[in-house]
C-alpha positions, 0 to 999 in steps of 0.5 A: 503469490504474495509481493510486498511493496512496502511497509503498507501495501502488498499485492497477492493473487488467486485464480482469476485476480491480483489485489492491492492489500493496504494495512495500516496498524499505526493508523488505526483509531481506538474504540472501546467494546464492551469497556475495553479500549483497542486500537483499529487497523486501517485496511483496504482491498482492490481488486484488478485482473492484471499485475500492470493494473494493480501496480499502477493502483499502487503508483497513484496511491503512493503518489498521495503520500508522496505529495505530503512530503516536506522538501523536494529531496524526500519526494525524490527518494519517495518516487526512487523507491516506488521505482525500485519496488515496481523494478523488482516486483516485475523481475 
């Protein structure tokens, strides 16, 4: 199993857990080994036992990017699209 909720998170699955998986390749930071400069990846993982837990983990973690938007219109579409990801994902 493998469900992506948006542009940063997914939740995928193994025999006894759901993890919330971040990725983030735009907000990595460069380091330079051994002269050469690449940019890092920004990742994260959780682990939970259930999807409800997992999804509720992705809730409070968008909510934070939802609290840096800039007008009450994109906060609105921000919380409508969580809505629909979690809508779809428990289909």
């Amino acid at each position: 199993m493998n469900v992506k909720l948006d542009k940063y998170f997914s939740i995928t699955k193994d025999e006894q857990n759901f993890f919330l998986n971040y990725r983030n390749e735009d907000d990595g930071r460069e380091y330079t080994r051994k002269g050469v400069t690449k940019k890092g990846v920004a990742s994260d993982v959780w682990y939970y036992p259930t999807i409800e837990l997992a999804l509720k983990s992705y809730i409070n973690k968008s909510l934070i990017k939802v609290g840096k938007s800039e007008s009450i219109d994109e906060l609105l579409e921000e919380l409508i699209q969580i809505e629909t990801t979690i809508k779809n994902v428990t289909k």
